[in-house]
N, C-alpha and C positions, 0 to 999 in steps of 0.2 A: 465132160460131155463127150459121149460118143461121136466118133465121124461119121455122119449121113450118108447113105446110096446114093449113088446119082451125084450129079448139078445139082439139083433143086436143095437137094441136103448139105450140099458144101456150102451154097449161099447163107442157109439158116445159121449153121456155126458161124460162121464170119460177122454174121448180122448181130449173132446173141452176144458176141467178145466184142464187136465195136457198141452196144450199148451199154456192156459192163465200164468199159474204156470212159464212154461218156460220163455214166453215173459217180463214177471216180473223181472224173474233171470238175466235176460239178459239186460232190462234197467238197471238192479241193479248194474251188475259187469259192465257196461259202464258208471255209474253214476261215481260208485267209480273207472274207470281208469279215467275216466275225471278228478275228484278232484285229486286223484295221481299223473296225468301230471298236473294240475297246481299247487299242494304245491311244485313236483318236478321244475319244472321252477322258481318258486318265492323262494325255498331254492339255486338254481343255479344260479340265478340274486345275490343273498345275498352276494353267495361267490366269484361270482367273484368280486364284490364290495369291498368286505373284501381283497379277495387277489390284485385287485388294490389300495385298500387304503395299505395294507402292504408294497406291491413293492416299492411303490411312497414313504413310511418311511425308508424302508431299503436302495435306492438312495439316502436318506437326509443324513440317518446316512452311507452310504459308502463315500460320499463327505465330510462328516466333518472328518471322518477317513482319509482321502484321504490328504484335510487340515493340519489333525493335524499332518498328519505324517511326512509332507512337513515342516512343523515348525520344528517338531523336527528334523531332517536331518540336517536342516539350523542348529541350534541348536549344533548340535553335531560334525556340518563340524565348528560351530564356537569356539567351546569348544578345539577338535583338534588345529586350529590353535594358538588360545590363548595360548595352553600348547606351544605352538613353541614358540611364541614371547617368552615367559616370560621363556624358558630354555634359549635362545637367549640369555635375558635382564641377566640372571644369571651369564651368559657367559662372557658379556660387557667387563669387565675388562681385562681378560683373551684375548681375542681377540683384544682386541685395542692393546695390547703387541704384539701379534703376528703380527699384521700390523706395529704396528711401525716400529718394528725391522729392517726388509727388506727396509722400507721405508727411514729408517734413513742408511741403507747402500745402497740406488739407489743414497739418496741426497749426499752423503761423496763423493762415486766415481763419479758424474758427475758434483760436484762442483772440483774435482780434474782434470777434464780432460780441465774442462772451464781453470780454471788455469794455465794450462802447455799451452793449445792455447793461451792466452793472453800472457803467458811470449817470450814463443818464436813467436806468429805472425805467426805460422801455419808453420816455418819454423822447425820443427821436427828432432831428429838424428833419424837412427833405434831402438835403445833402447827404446825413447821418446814414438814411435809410437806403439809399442810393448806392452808397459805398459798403454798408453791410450783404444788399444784394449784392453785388459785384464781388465780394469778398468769396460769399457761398457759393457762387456762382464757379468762380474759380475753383473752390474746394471741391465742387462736382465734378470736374475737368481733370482735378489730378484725378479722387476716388476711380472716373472710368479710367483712366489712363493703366492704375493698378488691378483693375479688372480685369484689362483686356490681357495682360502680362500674365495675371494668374492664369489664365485662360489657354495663353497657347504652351504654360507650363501643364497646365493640364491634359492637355490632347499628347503629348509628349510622354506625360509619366503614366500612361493609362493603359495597363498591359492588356487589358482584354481587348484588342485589335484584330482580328481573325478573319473577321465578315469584310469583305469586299463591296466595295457600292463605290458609286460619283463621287468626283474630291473632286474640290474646285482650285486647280495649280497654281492660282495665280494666290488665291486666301493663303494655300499653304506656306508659299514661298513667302508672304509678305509678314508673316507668323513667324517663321524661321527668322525670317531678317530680325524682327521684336525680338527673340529672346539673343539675339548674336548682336544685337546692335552694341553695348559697351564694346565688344573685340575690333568692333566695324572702326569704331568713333576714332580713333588715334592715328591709326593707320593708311583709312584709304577712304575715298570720297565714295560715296553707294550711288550709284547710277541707274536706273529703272529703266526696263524698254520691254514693258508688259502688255501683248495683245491680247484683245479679250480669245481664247479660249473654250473651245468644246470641255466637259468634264472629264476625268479620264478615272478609267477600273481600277481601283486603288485602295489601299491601307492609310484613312487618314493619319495616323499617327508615325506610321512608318515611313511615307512619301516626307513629310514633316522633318522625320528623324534623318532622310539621304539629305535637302536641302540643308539643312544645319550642318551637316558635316561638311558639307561642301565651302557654304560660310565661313566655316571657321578654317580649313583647309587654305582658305584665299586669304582670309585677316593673317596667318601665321606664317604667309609666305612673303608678308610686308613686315619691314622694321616701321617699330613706335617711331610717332615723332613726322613723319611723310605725310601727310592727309594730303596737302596741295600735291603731290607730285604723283599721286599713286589714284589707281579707281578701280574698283569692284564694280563689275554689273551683272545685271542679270535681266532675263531677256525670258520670253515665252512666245512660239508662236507656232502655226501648225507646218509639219514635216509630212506631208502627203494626204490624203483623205479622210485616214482613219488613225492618224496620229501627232501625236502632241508634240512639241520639242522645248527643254528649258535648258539653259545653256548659264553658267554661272564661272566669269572670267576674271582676270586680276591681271595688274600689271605686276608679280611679284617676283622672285628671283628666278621661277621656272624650276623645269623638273629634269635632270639631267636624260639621254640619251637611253643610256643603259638599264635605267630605274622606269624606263615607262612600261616594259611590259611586264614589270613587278610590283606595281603600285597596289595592285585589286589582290595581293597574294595574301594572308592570312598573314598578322606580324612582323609587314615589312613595313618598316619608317624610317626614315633620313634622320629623325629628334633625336637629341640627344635621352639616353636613358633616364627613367623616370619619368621622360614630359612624351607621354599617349603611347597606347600598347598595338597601334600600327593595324588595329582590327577597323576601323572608322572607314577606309576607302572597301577592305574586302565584306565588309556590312552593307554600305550601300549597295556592290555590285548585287550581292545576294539579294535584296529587296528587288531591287529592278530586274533584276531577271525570274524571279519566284511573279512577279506583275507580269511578266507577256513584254517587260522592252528591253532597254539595252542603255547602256552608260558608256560611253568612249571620252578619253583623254586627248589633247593634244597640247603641247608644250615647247617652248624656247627657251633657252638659259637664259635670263638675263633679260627676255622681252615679257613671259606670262605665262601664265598655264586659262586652258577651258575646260571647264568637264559638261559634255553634253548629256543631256539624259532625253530618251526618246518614249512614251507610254501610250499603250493604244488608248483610245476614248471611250467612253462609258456607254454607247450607243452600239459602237460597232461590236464589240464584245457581246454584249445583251443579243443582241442580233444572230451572233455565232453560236453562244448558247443554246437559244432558242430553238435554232435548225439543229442542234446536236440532242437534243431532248428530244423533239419532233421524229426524228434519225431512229433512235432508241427506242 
C-alpha cells in the first residue's frame, strides 16, 4: 500500500497493518484452539480406551477373585467338616460303648418280657404284668437314651451348616459333653455351672464341633485312672449386654509358656505323632471368629488350662443387620 498525504493518511496505513496484525493473531489463536481440541479429543479417545481396557481387566481379575474365593469357602466348609468326621472317627470306640450299653439293656428286657408271654401264653398274674411293664418301660429309657446320642451325632455329621440363626449354648454344650462323655468318664469328674443364656448367632453344628474339641482337649490333658482327683467344668454365662461367654476348664497338666501363642496355629500339637493332626484348636479359632467372637486361652503347668469362648447373641446381631439393610 501506498503511503498517504497528510496525517490523516499515515493514520489510515497504520490502522490497515494493525488490523492485518490482528487478523493474523486471531487465525493464530484459532489455529492453535483447533489443534488443542483435537490433541484434547485424541488424548480423551486414549483414555477412555485405557480406562475401558482397565475396567474390562479389573472384571477378569474380580471374577477370578470371585472364583477363587468360592474355592476356597468350598475348601474351608470342607476342611470344617473333615475336622468333624475325623473327631467323630476319634470317638468311634467310645461311642459304640455308649450305644451298646443301652442297646444291650432294650435287648435283655424285651427278650425278658417275650419270655414270660411265652411261658404263661399271655395269661399273666398282676405281679407278672407289673414287672413286664417295668421291663418295657425301661427299654424305652435305653431306646431314647440311643436316640438322643444319634441325634447329637447328627447335628455334627451334617455338612450342610451354612445358614446362621439362634443356637441355644447351653443344648450345644450339653450335646458335646453326650457325644465326649466316654473320654470324660475315666478321667475327670464333669462339673456343670450353666446360666440360663440369651441365644447366640451361630452354626449349630459348628459351635457343637468348637465345644467338643474343647472336651476332648481337657479329657487328654488328664491321665486315665484320676476321676477323684481331677475335674472338668464348664460354665456359661453372660460377658456384657450383647454377649455370651462359655468357658470350658480342667485341672490337667496345663499348657506350657512358650506354646500358648501357638496353640490356634494350623498343625501345632504337643501329641505324639499319629494321635491328632493339631488342626482341632486352629478350627475352632476359625469358627469363632468367622461367628463375630473370640476364643482366648489361659494356662498353668501343672495347675489347668481354660479356653474361653465369647459370642454375640442372636438379638443383638438381628438388630445390626437390620439397621445395615435399612442403611442400604
Amino acid at each position: 500500500m501506498m503511503k498517504a498525504q497528510g496525517m490523516g493518511g499515515s493514520f489510515t496505513v497504520l490502522e490497515s497493518r494493525a488490523e492485518r496484525a490482528e487478523a493474523i493473531r486471531k487465525r493464530l489463536l484459532r489455529a492453535e484452539a483447533e489443534l488443542s481440541e483435537r490433541e484434547s479429543r485424541h488424548y480423551t479417545t486414549l483414555l477412555e480406551e485405557t480406562v475401558r481396557q482397565r475396567t474390562c481387566e479389573l472384571e477378569l481379575a474380580n471374577a477370578r477373585l470371585q472364583e477363587s474365593l468360592k474355592q476356597l469357602q468350598a475348601a474351608q466348609a470342607q476342611l470344617l467338616f473333615a475336622d468333624r468326621l475325623a473327631t467323630i472317627g476319634q470317638l468311634a470306640a467310645g461311642l459304640g460303648h455308649e450305644i451298646n450299653n443301652p442297646l444291650a439293656f432294650i435287648v435283655g428286657n424285651l427278650d425278658y418280657v417275650q419270655q414270660q408271654l411265652l411261658r404263661t401264653g399271655g395269661a399273666t398274674t398282676p405281679e407278672e404284668q407289673q414287672e413286664m411293664i417295668e421291663a418295657i418301660a425301661e427299654a424305652r429309657d435305653g431306646a431314647e437314651r440311643v436316640s438322643l446320642i444319634v441325634r447329637d451325632l447328627k447335628v455334627l455329621s451334617h455338612p450342610n451348616d451354612m445358614e446362621r440363626g439362634p443356637v441355644d449354648v447351653v443344648a450345644s454344650l450339653r450335646g458335646a459333653v453326650k457325644v465326649a462323655a466316654y473320654e470324660l468318664r475315666d478321667r475327670a469328674r464333669l462339673v456343670e455351672s450353666l446360666e440360663a443364656v440369651p441365644r447366640v448367632h451361630a452354626h449349630k453344628a459348628r459351635l457343637c464341633q468348637v465345644f467338643l474339641n474343647l472336651l476332648i482337649n481337657a479329657a487328654h490333658s488328664i491321665s486315665p485312672g484320676q476321676t477323684a482327683r481331677n475335674e472338668i467344668r464348664i460354665s456359661t454365662r453372660m460377658a456384657g449386654p450383647h454377649q455370651v461367654a462359655v468357658e470350658v476348664s480342667d485341672t490337667g497338666c496345663g499348657i506350657p509358656a512358650e506354646n500358648l501363642e501357638r496353640i490356634f496355629n494350623p498343625f501345632f500339637t504337643t501329641k505324639p505323632v499319629g494321635v491328632g493332626t493339631g488342626l482341632g484348636l486352629s478350627v475352632c479359632h476359625g469358627i469363632i471368629t468367622a461367628l463375630g467372637g473370640e476364643i482366648s486361652v489361659r494356662s498353668e503347668v501343672g495347675q489347668g488350662t481354660t479356653f474361653r469362648v465369647s459370642l454375640p447373641i442372636y438379638e443383638a446381631c438381628s438388630a445390626q443387620e437390620d439397621l445395615t439393610a435399612r442403611a442400604a
